[in-house]
N, CA, C and O of each residue as an XYZ file, in Angstrom:
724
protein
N       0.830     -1.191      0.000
C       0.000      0.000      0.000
C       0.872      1.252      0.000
O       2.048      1.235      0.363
N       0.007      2.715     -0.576
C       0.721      3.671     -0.536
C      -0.266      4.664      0.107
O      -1.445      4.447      0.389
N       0.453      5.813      0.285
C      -0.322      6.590      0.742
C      -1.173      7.369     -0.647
O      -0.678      7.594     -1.752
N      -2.552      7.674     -0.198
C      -3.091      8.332     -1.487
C      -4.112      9.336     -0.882
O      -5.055      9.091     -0.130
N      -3.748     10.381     -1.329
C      -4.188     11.872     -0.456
C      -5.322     12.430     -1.278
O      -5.915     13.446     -0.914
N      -5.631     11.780     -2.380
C      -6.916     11.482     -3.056
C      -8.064     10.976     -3.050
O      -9.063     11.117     -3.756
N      -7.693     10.101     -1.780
C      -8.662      9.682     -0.889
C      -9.206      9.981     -0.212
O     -10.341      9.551     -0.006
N      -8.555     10.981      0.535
C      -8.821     11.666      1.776
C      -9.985     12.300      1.939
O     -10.336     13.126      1.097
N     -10.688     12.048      2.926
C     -12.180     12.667      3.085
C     -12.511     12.795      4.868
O     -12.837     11.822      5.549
N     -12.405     13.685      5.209
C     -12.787     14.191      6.764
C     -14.500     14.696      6.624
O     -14.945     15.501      7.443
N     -15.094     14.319      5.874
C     -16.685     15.103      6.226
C     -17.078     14.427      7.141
O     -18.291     14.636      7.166
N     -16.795     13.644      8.028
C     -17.432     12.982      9.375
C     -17.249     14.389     10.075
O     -18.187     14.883     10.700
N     -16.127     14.975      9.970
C     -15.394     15.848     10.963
C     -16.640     17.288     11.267
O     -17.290     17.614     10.274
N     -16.844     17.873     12.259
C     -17.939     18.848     12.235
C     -17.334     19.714     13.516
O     -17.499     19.550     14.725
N     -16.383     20.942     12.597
C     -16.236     22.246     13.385
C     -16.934     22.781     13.654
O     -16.586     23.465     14.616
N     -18.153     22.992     13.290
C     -19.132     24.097     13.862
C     -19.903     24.791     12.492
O     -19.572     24.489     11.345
N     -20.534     25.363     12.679
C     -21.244     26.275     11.647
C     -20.302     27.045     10.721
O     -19.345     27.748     11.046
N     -20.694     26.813      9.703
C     -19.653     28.078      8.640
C     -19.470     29.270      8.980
O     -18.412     29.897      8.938
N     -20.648     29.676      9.381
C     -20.838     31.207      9.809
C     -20.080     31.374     10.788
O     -19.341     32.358     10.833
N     -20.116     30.264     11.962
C     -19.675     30.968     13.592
C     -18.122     30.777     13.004
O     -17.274     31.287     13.737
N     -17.688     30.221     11.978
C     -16.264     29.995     11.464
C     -15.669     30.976     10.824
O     -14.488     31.290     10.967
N     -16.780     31.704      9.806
C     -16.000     33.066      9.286
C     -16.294     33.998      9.876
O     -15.804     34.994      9.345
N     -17.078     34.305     11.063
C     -17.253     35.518     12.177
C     -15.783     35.758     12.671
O     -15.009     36.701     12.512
N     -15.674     34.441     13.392
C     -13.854     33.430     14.177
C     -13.079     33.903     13.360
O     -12.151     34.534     13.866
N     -13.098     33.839     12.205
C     -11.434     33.604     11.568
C     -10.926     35.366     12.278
O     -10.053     35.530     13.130
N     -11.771     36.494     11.621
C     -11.038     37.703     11.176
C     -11.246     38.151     13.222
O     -10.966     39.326     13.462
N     -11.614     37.423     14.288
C     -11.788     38.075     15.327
C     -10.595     37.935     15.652
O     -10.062     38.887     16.221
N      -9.673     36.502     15.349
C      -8.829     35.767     16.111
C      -7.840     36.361     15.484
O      -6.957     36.670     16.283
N      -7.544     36.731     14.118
C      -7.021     37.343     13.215
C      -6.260     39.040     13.885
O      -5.066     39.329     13.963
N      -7.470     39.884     14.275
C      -7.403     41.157     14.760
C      -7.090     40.885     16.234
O      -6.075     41.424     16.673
N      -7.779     40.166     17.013
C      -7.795     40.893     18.731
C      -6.981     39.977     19.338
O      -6.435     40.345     20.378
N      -6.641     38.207     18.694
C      -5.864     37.002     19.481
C      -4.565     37.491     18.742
O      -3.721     38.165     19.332
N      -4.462     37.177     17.623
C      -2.610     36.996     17.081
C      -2.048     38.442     17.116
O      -0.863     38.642     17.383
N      -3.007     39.551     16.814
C      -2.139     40.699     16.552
C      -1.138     40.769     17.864
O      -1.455     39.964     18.740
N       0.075     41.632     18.168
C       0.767     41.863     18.906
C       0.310     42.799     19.173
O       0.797     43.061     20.273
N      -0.724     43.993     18.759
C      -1.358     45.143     19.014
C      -2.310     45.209     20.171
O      -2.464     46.238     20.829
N      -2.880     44.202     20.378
C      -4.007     44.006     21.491
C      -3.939     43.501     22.587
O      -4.103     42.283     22.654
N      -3.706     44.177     23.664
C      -2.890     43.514     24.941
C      -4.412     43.379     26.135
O      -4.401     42.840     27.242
N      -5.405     43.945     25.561
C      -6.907     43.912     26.727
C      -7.404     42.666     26.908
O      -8.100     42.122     26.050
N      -7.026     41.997     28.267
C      -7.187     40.910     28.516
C      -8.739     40.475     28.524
O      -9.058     39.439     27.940
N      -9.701     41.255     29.179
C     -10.712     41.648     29.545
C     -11.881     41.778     27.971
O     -12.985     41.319     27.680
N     -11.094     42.462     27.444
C     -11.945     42.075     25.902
C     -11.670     40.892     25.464
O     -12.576     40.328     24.851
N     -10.450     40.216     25.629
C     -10.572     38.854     24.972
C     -11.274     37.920     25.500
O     -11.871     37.224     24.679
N     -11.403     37.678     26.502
C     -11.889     36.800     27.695
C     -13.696     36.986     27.052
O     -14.540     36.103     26.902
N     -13.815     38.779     26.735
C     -15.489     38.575     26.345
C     -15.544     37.560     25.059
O     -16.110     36.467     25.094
N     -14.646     38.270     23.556
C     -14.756     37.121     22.699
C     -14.321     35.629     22.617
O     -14.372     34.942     21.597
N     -14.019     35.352     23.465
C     -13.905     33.914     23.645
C     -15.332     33.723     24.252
O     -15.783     32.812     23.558
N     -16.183     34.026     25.049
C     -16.931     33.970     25.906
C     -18.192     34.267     24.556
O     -19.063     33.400     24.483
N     -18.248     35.064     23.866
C     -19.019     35.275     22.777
C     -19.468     34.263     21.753
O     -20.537     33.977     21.213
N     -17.997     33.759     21.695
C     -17.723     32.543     20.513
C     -18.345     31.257     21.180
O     -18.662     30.424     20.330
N     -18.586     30.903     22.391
C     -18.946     30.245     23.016
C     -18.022     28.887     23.516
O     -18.140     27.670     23.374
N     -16.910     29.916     24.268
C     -16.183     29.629     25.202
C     -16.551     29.717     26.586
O     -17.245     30.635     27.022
N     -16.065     28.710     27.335
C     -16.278     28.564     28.333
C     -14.945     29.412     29.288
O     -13.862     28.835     29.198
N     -14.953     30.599     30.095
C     -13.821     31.466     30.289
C     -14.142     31.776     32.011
O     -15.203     32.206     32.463
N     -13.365     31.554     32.501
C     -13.111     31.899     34.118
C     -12.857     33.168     34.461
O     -12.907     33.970     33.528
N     -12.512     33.736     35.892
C     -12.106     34.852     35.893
C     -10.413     34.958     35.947
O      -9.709     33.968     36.148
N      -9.936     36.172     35.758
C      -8.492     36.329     36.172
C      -7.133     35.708     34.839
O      -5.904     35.678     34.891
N      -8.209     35.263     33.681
C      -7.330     35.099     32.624
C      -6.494     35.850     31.917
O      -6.998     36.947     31.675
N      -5.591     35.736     31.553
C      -4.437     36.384     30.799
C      -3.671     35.591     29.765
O      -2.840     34.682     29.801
N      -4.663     36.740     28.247
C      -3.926     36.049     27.400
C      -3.329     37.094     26.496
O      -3.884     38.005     25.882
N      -2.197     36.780     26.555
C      -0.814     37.470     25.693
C      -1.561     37.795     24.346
O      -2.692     37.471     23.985
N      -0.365     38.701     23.568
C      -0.726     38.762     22.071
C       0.098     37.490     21.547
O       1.028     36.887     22.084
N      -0.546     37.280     20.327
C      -0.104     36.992     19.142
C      -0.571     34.943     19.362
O      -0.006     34.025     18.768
N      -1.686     34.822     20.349
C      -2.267     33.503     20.286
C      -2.835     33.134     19.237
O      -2.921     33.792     18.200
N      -3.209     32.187     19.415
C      -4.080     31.424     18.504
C      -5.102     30.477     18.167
O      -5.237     29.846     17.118
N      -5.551     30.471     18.832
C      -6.982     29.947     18.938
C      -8.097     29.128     17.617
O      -8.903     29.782     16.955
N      -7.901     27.675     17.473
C      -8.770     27.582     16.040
C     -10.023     27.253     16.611
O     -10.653     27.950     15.815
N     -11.103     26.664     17.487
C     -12.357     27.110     17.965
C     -12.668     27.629     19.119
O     -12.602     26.594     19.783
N     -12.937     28.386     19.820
C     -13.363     28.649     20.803
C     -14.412     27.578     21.649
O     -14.349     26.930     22.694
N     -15.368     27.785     20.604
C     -16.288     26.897     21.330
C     -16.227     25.369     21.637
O     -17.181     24.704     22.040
N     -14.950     24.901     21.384
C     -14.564     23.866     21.879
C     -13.201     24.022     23.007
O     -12.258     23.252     23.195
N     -13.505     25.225     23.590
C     -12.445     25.845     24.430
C     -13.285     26.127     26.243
O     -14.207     26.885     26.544
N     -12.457     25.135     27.143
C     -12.525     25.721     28.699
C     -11.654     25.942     29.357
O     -10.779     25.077     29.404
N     -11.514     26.954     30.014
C     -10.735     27.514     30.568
C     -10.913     28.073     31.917
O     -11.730     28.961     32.164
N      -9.970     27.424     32.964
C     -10.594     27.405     34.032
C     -10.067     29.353     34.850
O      -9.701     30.325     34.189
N     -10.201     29.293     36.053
C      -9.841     30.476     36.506
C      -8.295     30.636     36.788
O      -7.543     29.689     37.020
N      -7.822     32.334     36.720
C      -6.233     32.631     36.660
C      -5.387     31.523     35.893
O      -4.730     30.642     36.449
N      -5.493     31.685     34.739
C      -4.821     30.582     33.736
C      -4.180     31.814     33.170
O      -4.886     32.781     32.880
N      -2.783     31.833     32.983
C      -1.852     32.668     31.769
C      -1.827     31.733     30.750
O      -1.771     30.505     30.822
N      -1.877     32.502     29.747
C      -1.728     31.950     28.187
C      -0.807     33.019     27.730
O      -0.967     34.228     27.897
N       0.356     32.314     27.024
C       1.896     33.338     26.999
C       1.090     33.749     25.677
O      -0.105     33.597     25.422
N       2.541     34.551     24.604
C       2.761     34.848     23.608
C       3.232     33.575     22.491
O       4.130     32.769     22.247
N       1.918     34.062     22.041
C       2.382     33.132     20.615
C       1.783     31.578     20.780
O       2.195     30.690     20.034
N       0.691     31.293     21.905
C      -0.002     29.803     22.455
C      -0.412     29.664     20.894
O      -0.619     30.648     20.184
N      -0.509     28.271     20.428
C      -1.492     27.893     19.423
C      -2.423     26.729     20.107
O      -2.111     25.583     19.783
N      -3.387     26.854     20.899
C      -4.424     26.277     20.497
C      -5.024     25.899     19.556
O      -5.831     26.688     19.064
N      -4.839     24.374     18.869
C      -5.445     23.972     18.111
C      -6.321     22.837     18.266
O      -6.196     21.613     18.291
N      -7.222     23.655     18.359
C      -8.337     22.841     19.166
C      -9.380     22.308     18.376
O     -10.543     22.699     18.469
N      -8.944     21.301     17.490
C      -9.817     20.518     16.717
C     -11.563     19.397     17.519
O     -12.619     18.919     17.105
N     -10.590     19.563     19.129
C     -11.578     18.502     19.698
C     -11.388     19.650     21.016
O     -10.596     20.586     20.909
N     -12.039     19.483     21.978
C     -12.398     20.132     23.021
C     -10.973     20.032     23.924
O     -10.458     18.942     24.173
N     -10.450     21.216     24.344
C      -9.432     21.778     24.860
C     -10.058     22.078     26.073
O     -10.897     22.975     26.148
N      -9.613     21.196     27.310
C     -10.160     21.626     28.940
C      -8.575     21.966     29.482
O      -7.592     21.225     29.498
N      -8.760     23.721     30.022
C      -7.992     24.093     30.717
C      -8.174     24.070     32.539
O      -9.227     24.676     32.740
N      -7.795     23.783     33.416
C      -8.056     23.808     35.104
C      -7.781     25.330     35.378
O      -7.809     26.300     34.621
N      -7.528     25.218     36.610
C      -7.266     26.721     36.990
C      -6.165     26.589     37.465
O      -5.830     25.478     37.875
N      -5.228     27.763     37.550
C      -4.057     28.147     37.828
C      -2.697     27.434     36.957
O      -1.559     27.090     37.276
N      -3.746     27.426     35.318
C      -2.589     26.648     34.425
C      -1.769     27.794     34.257
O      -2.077     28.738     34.984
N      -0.263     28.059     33.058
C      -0.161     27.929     32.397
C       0.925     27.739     31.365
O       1.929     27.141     31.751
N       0.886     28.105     30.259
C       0.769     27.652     29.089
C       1.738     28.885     28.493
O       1.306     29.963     28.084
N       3.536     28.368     28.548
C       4.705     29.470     28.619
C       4.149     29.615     26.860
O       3.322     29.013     26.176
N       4.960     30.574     26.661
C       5.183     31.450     25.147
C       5.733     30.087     23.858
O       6.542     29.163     23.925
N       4.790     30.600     22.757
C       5.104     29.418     21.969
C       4.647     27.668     22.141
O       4.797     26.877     21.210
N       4.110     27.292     23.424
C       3.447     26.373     23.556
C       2.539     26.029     22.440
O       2.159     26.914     21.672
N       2.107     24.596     22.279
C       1.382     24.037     21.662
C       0.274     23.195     21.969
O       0.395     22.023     22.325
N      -0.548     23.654     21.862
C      -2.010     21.890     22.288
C      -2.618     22.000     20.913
O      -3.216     22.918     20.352
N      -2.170     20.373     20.419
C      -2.317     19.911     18.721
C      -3.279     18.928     19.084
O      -2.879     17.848     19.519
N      -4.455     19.152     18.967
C      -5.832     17.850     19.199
C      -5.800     17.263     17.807
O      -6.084     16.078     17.630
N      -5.565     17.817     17.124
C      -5.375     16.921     15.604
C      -4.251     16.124     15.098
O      -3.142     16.443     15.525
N      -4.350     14.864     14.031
C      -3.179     14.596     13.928
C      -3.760     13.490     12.511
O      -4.930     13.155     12.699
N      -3.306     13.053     11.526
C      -3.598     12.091     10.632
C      -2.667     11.235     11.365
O      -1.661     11.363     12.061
N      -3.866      9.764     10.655
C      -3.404      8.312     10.628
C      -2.313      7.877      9.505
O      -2.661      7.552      8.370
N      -1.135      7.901      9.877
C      -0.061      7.610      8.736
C      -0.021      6.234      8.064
O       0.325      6.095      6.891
N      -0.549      4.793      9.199
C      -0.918      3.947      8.719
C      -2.244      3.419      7.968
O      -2.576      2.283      8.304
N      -3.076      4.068      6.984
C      -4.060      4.641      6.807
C      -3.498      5.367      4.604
O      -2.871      6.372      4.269
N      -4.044      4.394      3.849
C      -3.705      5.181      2.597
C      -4.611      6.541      2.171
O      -4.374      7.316      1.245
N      -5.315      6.568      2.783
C      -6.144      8.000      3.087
C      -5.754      8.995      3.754
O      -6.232     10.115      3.572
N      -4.522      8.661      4.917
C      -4.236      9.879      5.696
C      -5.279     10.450      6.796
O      -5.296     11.549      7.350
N      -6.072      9.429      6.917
C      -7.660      9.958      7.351
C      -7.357     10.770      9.247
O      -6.943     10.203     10.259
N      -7.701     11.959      9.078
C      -7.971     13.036     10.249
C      -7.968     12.018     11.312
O      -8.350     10.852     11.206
N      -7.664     12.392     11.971
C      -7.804     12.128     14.315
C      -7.977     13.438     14.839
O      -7.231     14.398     14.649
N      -8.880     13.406     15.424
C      -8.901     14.580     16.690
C      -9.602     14.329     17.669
O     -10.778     13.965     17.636
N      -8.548     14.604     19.158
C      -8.556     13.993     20.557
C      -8.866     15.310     21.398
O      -8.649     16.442     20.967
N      -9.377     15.035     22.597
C      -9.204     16.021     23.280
C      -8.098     15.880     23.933
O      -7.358     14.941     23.641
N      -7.641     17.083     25.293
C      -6.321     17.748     25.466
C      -7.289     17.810     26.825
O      -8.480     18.069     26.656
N      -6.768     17.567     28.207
C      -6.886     18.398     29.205
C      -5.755     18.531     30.067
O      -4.858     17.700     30.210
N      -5.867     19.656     30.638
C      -4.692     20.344     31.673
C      -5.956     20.582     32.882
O      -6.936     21.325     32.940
N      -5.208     19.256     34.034
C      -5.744     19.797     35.091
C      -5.434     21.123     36.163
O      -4.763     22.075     35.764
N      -5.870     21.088     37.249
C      -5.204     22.724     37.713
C      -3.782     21.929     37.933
O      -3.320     20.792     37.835
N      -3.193     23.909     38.467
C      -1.862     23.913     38.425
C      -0.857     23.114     37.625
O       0.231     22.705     38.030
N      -1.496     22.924     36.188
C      -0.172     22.586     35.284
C       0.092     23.485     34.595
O      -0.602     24.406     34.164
N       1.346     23.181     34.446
C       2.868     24.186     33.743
C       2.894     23.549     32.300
O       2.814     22.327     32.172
N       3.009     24.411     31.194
C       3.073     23.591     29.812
C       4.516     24.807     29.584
O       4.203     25.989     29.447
N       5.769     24.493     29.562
C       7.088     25.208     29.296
C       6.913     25.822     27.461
O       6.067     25.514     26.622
N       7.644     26.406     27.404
C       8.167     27.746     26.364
C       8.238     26.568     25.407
O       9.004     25.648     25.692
N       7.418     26.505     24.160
C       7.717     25.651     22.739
C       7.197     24.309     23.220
O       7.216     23.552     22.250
N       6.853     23.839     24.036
C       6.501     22.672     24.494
C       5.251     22.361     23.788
O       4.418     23.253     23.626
N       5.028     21.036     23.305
C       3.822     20.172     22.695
C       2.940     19.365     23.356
O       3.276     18.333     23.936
N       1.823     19.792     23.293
C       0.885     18.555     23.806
C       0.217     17.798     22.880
O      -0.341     18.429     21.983
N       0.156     16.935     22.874
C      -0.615     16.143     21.803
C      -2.032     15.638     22.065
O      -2.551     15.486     23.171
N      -2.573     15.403     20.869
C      -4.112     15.023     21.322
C      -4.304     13.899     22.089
O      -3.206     13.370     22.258
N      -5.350     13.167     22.739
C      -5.594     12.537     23.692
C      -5.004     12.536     24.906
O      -5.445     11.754     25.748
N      -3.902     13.400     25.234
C      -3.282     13.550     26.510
C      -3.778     14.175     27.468
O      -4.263     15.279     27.219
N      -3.805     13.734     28.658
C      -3.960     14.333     29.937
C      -3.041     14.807     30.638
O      -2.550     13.835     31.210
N      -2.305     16.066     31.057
C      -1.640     16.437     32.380
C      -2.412     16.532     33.482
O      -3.433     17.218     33.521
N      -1.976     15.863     34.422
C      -2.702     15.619     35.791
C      -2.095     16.920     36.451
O      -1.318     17.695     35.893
N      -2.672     17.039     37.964
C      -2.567     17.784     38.565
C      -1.291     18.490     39.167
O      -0.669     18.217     40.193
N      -1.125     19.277     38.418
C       0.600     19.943     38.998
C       1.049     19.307     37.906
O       1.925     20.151     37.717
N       1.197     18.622     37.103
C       2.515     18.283     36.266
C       3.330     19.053     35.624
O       2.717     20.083     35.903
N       4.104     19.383     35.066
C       4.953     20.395     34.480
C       5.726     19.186     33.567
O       6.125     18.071     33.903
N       5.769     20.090     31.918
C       6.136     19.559     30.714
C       6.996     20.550     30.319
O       6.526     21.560     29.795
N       8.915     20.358     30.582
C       9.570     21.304     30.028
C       9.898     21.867     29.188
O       9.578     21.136     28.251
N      10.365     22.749     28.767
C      10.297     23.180     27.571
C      10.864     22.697     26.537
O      11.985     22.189     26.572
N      10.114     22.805     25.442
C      10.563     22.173     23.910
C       9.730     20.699     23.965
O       9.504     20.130     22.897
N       9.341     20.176     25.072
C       9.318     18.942     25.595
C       8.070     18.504     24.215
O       7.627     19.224     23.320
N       7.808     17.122     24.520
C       6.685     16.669     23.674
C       5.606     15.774     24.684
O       5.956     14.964     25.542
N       4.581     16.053     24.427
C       3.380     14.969     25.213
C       2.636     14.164     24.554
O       1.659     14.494     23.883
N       3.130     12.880     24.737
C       2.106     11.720     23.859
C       1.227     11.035     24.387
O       0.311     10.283     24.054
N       1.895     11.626     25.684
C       0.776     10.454     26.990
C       0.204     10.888     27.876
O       0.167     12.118     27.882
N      -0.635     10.044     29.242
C      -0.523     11.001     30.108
C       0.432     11.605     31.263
O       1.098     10.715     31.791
N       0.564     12.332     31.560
C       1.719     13.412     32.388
C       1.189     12.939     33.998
O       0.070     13.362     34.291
N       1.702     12.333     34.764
C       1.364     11.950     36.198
C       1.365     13.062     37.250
O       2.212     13.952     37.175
N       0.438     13.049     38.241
C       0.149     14.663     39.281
C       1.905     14.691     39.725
O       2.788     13.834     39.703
N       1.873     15.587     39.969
C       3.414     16.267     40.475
C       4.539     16.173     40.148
O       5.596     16.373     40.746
N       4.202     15.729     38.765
C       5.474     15.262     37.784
C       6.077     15.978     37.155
O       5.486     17.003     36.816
N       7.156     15.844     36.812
C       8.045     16.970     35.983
C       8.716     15.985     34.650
O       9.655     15.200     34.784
N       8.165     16.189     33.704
C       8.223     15.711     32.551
C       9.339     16.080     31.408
O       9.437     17.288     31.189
N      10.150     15.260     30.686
C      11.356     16.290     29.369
C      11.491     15.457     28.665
O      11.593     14.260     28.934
N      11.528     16.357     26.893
C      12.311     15.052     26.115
C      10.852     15.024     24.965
O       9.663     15.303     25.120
N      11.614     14.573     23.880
C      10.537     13.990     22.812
C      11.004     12.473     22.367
O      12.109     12.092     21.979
N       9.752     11.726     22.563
C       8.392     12.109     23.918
C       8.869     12.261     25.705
O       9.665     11.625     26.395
N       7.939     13.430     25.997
C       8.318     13.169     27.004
C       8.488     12.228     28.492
O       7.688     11.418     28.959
N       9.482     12.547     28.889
C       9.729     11.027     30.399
C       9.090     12.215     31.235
O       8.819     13.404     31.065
N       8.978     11.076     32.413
C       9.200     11.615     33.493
C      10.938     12.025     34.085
O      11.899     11.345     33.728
N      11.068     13.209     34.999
C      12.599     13.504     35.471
C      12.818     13.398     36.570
O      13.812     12.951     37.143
N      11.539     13.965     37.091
C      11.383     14.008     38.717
C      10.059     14.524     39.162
O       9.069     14.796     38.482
N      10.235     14.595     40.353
C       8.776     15.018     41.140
C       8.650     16.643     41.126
O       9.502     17.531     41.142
N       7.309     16.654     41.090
C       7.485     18.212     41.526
C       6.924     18.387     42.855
O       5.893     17.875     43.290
N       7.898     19.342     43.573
C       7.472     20.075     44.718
C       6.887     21.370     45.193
O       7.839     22.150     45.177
N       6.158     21.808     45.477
C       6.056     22.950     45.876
C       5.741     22.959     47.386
O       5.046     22.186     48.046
N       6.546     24.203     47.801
C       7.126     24.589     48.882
C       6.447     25.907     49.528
O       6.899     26.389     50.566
């Protein structure tokens, strides 16, 4: 067998309404990625508009990225750095007191390589409270970080991340425990 990308057909797949999709594109476009828009407080409403689920005390940097909202929760005092891509093909659950350093990644999507179609996957992603996702670091779809875990930077997540763990490496290990003091 080969791969044949001619095959390929995702219409099972269902983002949402066209409309609530081209409202999204040019919001996320102007008020999430620009580096111009630093009002935490307005973003928090359009996420909340789009029909996001949004806590209080959030902070999200410029130049994010966000592909649905409405498959987006987010718990309370969560930072979201510069430059997050949320790609939130499947429902993205954030806890409270995450977050999520500069350049981070949560990739809910991914094709089947064994598969001559290439045919779409998309998993959900949750971060329970108090997890740390480090600077460039990847999460991958179906993964869970448990409570407190921390994924260092650059790191990769294929699995799930154990409570108080401190995670490195593609894919990532465990290194050690985490403490807080």
């Amino acid at each position: 067998m080969t791969t044949d990308l001619s095959t390929y057909n995702n219409a099972w797949y269902d983002p949402g309404s066209w409309l609530k999709r081209v409202c999204w594109y040019p919001v996320n476009e102007i008020i999430f990625k620009s580096a111009w828009f630093p009002f935490y407080g307005l973003k928090r409403s359009f996420l909340r508009l789009f029909g996001a689920r949004v806590g209080k005390g959030v902070f999200i940097k410029p130049g994010v990225n966000i592909k649905y909202p409405w498959f987006l929760i987010i718990g309370d005092h969560v930072w979201i750095g510069e430059k997050v891509w949320i790609d939130n093909l499947a429902k993205v659950t954030i806890g409270n007191h995450v977050c999520l350093s500069q350049g981070a990644i949560l990739l809910c999507g991914n094709h089947n390589f064994s598969t001559p179609s290439f045919e779409l996957m998309a998993e959900p992603i949750s971060l329970e409270d108090g997890v740390w996702i480090g600077a460039g670091a990847v999460v991958c779809g179906g993964v869970s970080c448990r409570s407190h875990s921390v994924l260092s930077v650059s790191s990769v997540a294929t699995g799930t991340l154990l409570p108080y763990s401190i995670y490195q490496g593609n894919p990532a290990q465990k290194v050690k425990d985490r403490m807080i003091r």
